[in-house]
C-alpha positions in Angstrom: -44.6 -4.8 -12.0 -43.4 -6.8 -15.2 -40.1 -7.1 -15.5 -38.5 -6.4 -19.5 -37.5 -8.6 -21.2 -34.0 -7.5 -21.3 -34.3 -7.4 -17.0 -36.2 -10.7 -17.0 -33.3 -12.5 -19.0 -30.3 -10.7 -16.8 -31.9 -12.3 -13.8 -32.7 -15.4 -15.3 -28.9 -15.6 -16.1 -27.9 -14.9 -12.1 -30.4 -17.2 -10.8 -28.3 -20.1 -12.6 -24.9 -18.8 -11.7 -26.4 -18.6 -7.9 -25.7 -22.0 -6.9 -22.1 -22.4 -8.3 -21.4 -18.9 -6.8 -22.2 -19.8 -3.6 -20.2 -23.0 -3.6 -16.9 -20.7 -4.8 -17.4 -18.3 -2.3 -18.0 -20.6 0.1 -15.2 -23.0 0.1 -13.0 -21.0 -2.5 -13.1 -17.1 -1.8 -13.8 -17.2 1.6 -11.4 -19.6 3.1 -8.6 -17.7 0.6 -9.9 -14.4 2.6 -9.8 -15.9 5.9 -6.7 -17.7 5.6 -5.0 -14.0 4.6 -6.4 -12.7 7.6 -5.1 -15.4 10.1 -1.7 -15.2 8.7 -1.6 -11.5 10.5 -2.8 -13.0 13.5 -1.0 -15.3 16.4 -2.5 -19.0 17.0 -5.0 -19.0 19.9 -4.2 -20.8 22.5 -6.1 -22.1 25.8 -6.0 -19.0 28.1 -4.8 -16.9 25.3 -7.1 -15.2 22.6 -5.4 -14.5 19.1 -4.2 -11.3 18.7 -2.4 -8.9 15.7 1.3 -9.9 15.0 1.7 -8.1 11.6 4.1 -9.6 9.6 5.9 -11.5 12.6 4.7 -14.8 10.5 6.1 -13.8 7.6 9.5 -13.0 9.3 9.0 -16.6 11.3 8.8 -18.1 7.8 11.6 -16.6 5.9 13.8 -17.9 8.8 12.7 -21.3 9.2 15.3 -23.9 7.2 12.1 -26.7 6.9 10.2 -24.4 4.8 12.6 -23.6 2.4 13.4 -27.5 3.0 10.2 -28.1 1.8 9.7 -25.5 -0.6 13.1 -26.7 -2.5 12.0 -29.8 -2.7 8.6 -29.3 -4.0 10.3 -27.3 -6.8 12.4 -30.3 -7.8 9.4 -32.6 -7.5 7.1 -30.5 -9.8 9.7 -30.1 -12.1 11.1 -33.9 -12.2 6.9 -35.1 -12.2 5.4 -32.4 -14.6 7.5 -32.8 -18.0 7.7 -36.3 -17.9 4.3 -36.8 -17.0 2.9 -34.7 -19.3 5.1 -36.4 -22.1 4.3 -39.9 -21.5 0.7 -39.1 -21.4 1.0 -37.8 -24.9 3.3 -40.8 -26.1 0.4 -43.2 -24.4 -2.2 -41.1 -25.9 -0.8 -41.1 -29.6 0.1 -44.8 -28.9 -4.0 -46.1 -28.4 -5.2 -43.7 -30.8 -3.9 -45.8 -33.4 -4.6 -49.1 -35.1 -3.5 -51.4 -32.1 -4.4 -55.0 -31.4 -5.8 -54.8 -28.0 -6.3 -51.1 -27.8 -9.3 -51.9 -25.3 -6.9 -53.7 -23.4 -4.1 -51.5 -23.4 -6.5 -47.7 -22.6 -7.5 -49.6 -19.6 -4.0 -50.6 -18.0 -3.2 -47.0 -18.8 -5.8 -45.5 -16.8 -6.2 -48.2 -14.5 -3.4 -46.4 -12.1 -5.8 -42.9 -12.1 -9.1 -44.7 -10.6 -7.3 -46.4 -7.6 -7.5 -45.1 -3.9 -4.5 -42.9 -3.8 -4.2 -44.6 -0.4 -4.3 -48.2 -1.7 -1.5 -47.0 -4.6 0.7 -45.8 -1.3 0.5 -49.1 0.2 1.3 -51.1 -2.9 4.2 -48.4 -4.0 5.7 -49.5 -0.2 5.5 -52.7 -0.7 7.6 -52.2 -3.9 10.2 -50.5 -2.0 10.0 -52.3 1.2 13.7 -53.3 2.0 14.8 -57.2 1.1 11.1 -58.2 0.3 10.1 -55.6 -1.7 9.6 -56.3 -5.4 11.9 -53.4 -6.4 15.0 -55.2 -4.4 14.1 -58.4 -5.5 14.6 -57.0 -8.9 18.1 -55.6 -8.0 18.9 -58.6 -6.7 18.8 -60.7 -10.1 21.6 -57.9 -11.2 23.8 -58.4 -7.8 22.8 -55.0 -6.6 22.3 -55.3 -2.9 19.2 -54.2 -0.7 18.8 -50.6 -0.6 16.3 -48.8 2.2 14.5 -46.6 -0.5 12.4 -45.0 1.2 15.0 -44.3 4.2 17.6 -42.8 1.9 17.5 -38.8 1.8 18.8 -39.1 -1.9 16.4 -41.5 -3.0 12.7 -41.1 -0.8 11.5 -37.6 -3.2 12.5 -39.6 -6.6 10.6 -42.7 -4.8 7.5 -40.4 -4.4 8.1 -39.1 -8.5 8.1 -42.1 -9.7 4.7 -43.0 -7.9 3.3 -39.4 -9.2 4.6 -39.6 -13.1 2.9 -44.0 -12.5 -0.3 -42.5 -11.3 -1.0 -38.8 -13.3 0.5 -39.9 -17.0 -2.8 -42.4 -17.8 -5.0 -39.6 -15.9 -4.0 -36.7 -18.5 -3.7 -39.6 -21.6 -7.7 -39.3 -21.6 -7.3 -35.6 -22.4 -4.9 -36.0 -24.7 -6.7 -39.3 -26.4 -10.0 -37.1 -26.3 -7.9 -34.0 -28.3 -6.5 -36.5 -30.4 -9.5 -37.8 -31.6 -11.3 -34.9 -32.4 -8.8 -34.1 -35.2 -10.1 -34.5 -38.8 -8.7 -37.2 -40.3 -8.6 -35.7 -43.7 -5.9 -33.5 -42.5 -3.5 -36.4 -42.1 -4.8 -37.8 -45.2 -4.0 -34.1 -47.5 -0.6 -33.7 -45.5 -0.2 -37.7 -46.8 -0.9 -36.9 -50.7 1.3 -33.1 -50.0 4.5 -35.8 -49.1 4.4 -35.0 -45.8 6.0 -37.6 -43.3 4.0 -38.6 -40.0 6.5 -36.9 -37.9 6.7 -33.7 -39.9 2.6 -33.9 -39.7 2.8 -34.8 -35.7 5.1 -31.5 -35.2 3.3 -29.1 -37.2 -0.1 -29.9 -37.6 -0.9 -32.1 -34.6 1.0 -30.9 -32.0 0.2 -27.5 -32.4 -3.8 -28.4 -32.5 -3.1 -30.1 -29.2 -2.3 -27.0 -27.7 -5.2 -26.4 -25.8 -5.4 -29.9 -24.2 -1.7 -29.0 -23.2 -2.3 -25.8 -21.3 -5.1 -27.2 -20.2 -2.7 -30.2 -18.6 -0.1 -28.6 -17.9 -2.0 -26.3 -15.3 -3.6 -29.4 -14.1 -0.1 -31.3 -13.1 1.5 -28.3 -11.8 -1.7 -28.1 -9.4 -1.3 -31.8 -8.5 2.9 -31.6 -8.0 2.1 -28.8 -5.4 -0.8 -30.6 -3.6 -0.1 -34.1 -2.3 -0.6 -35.2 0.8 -1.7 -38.9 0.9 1.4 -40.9 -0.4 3.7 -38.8 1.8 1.7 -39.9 4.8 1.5 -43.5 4.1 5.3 -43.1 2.5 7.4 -41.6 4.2 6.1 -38.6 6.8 8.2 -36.2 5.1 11.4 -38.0 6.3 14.0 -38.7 6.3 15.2 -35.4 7.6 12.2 -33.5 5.9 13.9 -34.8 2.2 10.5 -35.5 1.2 8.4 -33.3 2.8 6.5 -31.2 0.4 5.3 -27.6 1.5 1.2 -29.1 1.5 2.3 -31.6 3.6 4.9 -29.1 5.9 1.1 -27.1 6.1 -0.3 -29.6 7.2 2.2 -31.0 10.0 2.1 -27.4 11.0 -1.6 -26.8 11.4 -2.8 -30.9 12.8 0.4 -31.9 14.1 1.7 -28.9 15.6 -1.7 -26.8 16.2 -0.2 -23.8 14.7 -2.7 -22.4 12.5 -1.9 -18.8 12.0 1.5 -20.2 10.7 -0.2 -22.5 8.8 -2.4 -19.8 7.1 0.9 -18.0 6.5 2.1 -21.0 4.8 -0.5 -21.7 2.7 -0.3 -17.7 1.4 3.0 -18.7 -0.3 1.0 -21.6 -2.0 -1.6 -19.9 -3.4 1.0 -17.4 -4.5 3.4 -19.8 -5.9 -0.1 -21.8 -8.0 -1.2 -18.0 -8.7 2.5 -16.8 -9.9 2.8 -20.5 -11.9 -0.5 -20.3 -13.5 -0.1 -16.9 -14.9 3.2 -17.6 -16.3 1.9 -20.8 -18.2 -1.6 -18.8 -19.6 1.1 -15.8 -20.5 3.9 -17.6 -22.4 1.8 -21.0 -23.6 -1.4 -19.1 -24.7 0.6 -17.7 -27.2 1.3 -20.9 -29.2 -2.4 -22.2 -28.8 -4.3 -22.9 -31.5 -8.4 -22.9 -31.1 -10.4 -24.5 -33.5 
């Protein structure tokens, strides 16, 4: 039987979206389902099968001090890293798009940081703060400050690991914002020019609020990246000292490898995807508003 047209189209249309559906529910909606599941479940162990808890991991969680540890520190992290990531990539951005000697030069040692191995950037951010040879203390030195154990310090590992995150993500999101940038007519600047309007007056109505979309668009993408980092904590620090820079990606993951408690784990990582879900909404609901599409 010939399909219609109509019919022949609406499958046509399926048969492409097949192969990035499967990949989402595969490794998107399903381990979301599954990891909601195991967090009503205990972790099995040898000789003992898993069985129903309820919300006895829940009740675990709200009265464990490392996650809220964690959790309070991630929040200080993500709001220390995002802002003044997000800014300098827009300073950097606004800086190359112009008429700069060296501009070649200069977009390259800007987004050289983003196409390193995070875990080479982890071992050249240590040797930076390495006590007494470290290029950080060497510095201090020349200003008689003496050797400080950066890494070792509760009050200064998280702001070790923010500096790392605002060196590292600030020349990833430039190439968005160099992109948006550049795909602004130039004959606006040149009518707001002859109207008497200054470059600053022009940069905070006209080009800031046509950047709008590449700002959302960031902004979800950092707050995603302040919640997820693993690597540098690893090679860093190990969440210590005292858990003062543990993060709660990295608590889930002592928790499920280190500890083999998975149903806790699941449990854990609930909370994260509520937090990202809670985040994102908030950002699409109060920053949509103000976006601009051309």
């Amino acid at each position: 039987m010939r399909l219609s047209h109509k019919t022949s189209r609406w499958v046509y249309a399926w048969l492409l979206l097949l192969p990035a559906s499967v990949l989402m529910v595969t490794f998107t909606h399903y381990p979301i389902v599954g990891g909601i599941f195991s967090s009503f479940f205990s972790t099995p162990r040898q000789g003992r099968p898993s069985r129903f808890v309820g919300l006895d991991n829940y009740a675990y969680m709200a009265n464990d001090p490392v996650f809220w540890q964690v959790l309070k520190n991630n929040f200080v992290y993500a709001f220390g890293t995002i802002p003044v990531s997000v800014c300098l990539a827009l300073l950097m951005a606004v800086w190359v798009n112009g008429k700069l000697p060296g501009r070649a030069v200069v977009r390259t040692a800007y987004f050289t940081p983003t196409i390193l191995p995070m875990i080479a950037v982890a071992n050249i951010w240590l040797f930076f703060y390495t006590p007494q040879i470290g290029i950080l203390d060497n510095i201090c030195g020349l200003f008689g400050i003496h050797s400080h154990s950066w890494l070792g310090d509760p009050s200064t590992a998280l702001g070790c690991l923010m500096v790392l995150a605002i060196w590292k993500d600030a020349g990833f999101f430039m190439i968005f914002f160099l992109a948006a940038l550049q795909g602004i007519s130039p004959e606006l600047e040149e009518a707001a020019l002859i109207e008497g309007a200054g470059r600053w007056y022009f940069f905070r109505r006209v080009t800031l609020p046509l950047l709008m979309p590449t700002t959302l668009f960031v902004l979800v993408n950092s707050t995603i990246n302040s919640f997820k980092l693993v690597d540098h904590i690893f090679i860093l620090t190990k969440g210590g000292p005292d858990n003062a820079s543990s993060l709660l990606l990295y608590y889930i993951y002592e928790v499920a490898f280190g500890f083999w408690d998975t149903a806790y784990a699941s449990t854990l990582t609930v909370v994260l995807l509520l937090i990202l879900g809670a985040l994102a909404v908030t950002q699409f609901k109060y920053i949509e508003k103000r976006v601009h599409y051309q």
